[in-house]
C-alpha positions as CSV (number, residue, x, y, z in Angstrom):
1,X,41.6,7.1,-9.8
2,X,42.5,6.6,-6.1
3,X,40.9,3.5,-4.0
4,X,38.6,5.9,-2.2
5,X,37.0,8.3,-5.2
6,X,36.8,4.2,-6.9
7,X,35.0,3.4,-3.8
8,X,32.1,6.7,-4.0
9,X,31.9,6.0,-7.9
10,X,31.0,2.3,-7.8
11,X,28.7,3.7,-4.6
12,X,27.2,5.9,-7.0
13,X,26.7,3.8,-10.1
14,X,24.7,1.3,-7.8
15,X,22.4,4.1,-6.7
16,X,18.7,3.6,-8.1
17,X,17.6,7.2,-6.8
18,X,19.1,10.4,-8.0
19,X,19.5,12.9,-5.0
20,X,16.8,15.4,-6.0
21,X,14.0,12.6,-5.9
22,X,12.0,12.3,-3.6
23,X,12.0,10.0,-0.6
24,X,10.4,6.6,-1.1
25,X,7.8,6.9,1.7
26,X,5.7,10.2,2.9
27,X,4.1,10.3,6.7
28,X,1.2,12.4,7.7
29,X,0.2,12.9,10.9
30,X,3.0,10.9,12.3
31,X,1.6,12.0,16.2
32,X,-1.8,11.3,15.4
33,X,-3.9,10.3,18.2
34,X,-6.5,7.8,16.6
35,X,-5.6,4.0,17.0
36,X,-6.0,3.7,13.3
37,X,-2.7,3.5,11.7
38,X,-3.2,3.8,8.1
39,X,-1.1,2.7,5.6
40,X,-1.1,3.0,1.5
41,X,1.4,0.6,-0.1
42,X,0.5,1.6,-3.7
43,X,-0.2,5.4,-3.1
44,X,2.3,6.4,-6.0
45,X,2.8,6.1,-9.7
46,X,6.6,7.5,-9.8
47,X,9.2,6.0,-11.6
48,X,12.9,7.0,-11.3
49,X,14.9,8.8,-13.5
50,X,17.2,6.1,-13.9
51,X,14.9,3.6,-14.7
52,X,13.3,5.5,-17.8
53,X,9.7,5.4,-17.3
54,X,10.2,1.2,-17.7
55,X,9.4,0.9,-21.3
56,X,6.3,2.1,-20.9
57,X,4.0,5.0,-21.8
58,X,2.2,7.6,-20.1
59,X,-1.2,5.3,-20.4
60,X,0.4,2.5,-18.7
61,X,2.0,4.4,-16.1
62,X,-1.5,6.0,-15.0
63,X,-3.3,2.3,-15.0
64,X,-3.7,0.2,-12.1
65,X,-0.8,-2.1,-13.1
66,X,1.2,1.2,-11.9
67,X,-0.8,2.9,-8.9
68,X,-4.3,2.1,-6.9
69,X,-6.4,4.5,-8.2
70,X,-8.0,7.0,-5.6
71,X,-6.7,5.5,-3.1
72,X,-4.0,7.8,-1.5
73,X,-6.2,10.6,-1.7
74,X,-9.1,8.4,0.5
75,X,-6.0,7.5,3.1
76,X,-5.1,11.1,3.3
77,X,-9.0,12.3,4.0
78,X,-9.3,9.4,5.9
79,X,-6.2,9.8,8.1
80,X,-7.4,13.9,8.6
81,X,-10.6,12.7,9.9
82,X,-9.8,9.9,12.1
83,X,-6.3,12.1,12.8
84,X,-4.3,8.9,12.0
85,X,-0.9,8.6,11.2
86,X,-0.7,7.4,7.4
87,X,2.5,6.1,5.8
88,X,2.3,6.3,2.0
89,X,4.5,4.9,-0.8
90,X,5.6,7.3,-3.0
91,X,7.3,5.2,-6.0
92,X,5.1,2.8,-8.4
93,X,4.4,-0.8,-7.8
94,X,6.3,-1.6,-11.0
95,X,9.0,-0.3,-9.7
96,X,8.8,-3.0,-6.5
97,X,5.5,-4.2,-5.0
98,X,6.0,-3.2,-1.3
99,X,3.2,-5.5,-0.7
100,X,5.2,-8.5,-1.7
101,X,7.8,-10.2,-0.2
102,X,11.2,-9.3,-2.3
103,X,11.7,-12.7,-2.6
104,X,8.0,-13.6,-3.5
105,X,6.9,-14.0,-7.7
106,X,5.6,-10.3,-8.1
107,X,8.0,-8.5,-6.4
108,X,9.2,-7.3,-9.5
109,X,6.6,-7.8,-12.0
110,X,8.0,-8.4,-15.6
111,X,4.4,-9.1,-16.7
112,X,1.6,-7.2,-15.1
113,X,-2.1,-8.2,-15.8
114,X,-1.3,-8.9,-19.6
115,X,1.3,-6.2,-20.0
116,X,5.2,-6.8,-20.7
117,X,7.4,-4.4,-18.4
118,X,10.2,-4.0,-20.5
119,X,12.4,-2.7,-17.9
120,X,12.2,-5.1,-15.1
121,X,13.2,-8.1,-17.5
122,X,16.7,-9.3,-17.8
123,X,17.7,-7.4,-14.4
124,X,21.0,-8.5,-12.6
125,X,21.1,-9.0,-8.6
126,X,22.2,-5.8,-7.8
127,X,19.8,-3.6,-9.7
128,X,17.6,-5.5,-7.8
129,X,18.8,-4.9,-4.5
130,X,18.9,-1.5,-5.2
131,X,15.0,-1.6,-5.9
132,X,15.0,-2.9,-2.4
133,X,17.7,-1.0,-0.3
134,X,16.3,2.1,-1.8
135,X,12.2,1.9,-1.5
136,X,11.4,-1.1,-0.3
137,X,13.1,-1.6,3.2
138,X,13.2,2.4,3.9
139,X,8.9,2.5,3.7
140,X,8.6,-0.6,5.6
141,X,11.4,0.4,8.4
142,X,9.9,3.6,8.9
143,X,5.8,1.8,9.6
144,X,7.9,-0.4,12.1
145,X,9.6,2.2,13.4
146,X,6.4,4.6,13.8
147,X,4.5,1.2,15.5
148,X,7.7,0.4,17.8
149,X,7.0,4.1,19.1
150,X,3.6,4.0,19.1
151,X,3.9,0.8,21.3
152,X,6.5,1.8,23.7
153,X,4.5,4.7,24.5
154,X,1.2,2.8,25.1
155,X,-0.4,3.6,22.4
156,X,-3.0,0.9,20.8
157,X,-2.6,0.7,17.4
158,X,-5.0,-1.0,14.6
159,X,-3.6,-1.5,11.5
160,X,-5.6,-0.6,8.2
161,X,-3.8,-1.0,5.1
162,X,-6.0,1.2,2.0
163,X,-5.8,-0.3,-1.5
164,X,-8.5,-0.4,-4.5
165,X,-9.2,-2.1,-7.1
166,X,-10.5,-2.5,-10.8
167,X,-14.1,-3.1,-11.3
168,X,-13.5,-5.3,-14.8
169,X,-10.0,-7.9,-14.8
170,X,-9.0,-9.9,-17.2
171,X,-12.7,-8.7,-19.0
172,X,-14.5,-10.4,-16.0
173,X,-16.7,-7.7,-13.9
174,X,-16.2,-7.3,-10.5
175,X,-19.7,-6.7,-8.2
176,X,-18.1,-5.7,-5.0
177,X,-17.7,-2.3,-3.7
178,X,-15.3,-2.9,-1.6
179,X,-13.7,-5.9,-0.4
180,X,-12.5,-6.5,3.6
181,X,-9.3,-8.5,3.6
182,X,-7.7,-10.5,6.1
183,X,-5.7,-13.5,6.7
184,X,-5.6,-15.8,10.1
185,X,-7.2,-12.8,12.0
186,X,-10.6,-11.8,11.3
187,X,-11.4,-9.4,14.5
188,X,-11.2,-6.3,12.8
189,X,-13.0,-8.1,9.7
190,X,-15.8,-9.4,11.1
191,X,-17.1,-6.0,13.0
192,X,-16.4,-4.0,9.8
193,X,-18.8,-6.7,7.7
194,X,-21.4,-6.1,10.1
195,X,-21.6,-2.7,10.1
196,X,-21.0,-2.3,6.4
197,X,-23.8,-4.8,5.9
198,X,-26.0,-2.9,7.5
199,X,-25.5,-0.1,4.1
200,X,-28.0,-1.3,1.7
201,X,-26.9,-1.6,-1.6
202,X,-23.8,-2.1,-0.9
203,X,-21.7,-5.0,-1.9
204,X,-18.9,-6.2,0.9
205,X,-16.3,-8.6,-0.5
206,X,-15.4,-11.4,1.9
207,X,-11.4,-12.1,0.5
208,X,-12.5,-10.5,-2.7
209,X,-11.4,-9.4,-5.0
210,X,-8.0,-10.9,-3.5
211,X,-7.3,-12.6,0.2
212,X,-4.0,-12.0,2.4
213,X,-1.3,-14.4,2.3
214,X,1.8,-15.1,3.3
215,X,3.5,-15.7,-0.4
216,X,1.4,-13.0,-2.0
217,X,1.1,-9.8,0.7
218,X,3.0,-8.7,3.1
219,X,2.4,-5.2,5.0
220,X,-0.5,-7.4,7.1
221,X,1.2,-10.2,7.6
222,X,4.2,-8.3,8.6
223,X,3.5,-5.5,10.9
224,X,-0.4,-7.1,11.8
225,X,-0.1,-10.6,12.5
226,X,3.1,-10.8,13.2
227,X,2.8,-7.8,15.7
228,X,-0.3,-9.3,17.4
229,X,-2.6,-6.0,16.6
230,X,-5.9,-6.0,15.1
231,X,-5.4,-4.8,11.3
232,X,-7.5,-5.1,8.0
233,X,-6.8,-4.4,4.4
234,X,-9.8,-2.6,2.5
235,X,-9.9,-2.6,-1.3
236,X,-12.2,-0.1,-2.7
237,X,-13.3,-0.4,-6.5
238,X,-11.6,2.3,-8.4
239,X,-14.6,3.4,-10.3
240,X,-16.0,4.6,-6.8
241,X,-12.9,7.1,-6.0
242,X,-11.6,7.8,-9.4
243,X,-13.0,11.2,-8.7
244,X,-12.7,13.9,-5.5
245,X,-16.7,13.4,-4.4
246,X,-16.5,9.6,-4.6
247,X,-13.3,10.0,-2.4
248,X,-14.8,12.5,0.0
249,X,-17.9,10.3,-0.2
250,X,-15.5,6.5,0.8
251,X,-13.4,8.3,3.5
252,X,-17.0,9.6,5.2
253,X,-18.2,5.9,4.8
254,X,-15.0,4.4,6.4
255,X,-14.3,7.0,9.1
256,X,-17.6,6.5,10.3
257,X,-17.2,2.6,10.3
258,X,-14.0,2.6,11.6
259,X,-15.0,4.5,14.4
260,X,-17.9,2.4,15.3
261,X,-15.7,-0.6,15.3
262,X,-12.8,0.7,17.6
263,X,-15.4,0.2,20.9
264,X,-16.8,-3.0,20.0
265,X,-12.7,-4.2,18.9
266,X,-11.6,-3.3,22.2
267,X,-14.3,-4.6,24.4
């Protein structure tokens, strides 16, 4: 073997993605004319070839340890009816978080809820770096690059990152509907709570179920604080958008909010 075909076969031993899988992020509407720009960092529950499922079986895979239930198929109504660009992660969380840091405890979960991920234990740097060359850095260029156009052609954006939930963790239930998250900025936030407050019934958690941080989130902290644009992470409980009505039904609920808000954010 020459130095050059040694060169392409160590280049292809250290691939993660086989070439007829698909990309690691999907954008709709990337000219969308809302100021909403919606993003869904646990939109997918695939696993590559390579990587054999994990260790895990087809119940696991389908739980929320793997994907946020319903909430890719909210983002995408939601992005048609606001006609916001939406960036969506395609592979599974257990794969990489692309809500953590790489460096942060979590990226690469070998321990999910109670559940042991056989596959992520034991791995060496570079299978690692792989995880991040290959899915984690190509979804999180591609937002900055769609918000570096977005800005150098004038156009506001607001950054609203979609995620849900489960309603029962650890066997503790969960009350809240949905849950408005934020960090050092609460603009966004605090309009949202008023005008979801003003829906009887309904259950608004304040930093709950989870609040942003630095060490534990990244996609707000990142390409919201950092940029200096409004932004807000919603977490919607799963059993609400598990189905296609309760999804219709969520995207309706936040469309309408999120329009309300844009005036009163801007003024």
């Amino acid at each position: 073997m020459d130095m050059e075909t040694g060169r392409l076969a160590a280049a292809t031993s250290d691939r993660l993605l086989a070439a007829d899988e698909p990309a690691p992020v999907t954008v709709e509407r990337s000219a969308g004319l809302s100021a909403f720009f919606l993003a869904c960092d646990h939109a997918g529950d695939r696993i590559p070839k390579r990587l054999r499922s994990l260790g895990l079986d087809d119940r696991d895979l389908g739980r929320h340890i793997a994907i946020d239930i319903g909430a890719a198929a909210v983002a995408r109504r939601l992005s048609a009816q606001l006609d916001a660009t939406l960036a969506l992660q395609t592979y599974s969380r257990l794969v990489i978080d692309c809500n953590r840091a790489f460096d942060a405890q979590g990226s690469i979960a070998t321990i999910s809820e109670t559940t042991d991920i056989p596959g992520n234990r034991a791995l060496d740097p570079g299978q690692a770096e792989a995880r991040r060359r290959e899915i984690f850095t190509p979804y999180h260029d591609t937002i900055r690059g769609l918000l570096d156009q977005r800005a150098a052609a004038g156009q506001t954006s607001v950054l609203v990152a979609v995620h849900s939930f489960t309603p029962v963790f650890k066997g503790v239930s969960r009350p809240w509907h949905i849950g408005l998250l934020y960090n050092r900025d609460r603009r966004l936030a605090d309009i949202m709570f008023d005008l979801l407050g003003r829906d009887d019934g309904l259950c608004v958690g304040d930093n709950q179920p989870y609040a942003v941080g630095d060490a534990t989130d990244y996609t707000i902290p990142v390409h919201g604080e950092r940029r200096g644009i409004a932004h807000i992470e919603i977490e919607i409980r799963q059993d609400l958008v598990t189905e296609p009505e309760g999804q219709a039904e969520w995207a309706a609920r936040l469309a309408k909010v999120l329009t309300a808000a844009l005036p009163r954010l801007e003024a």
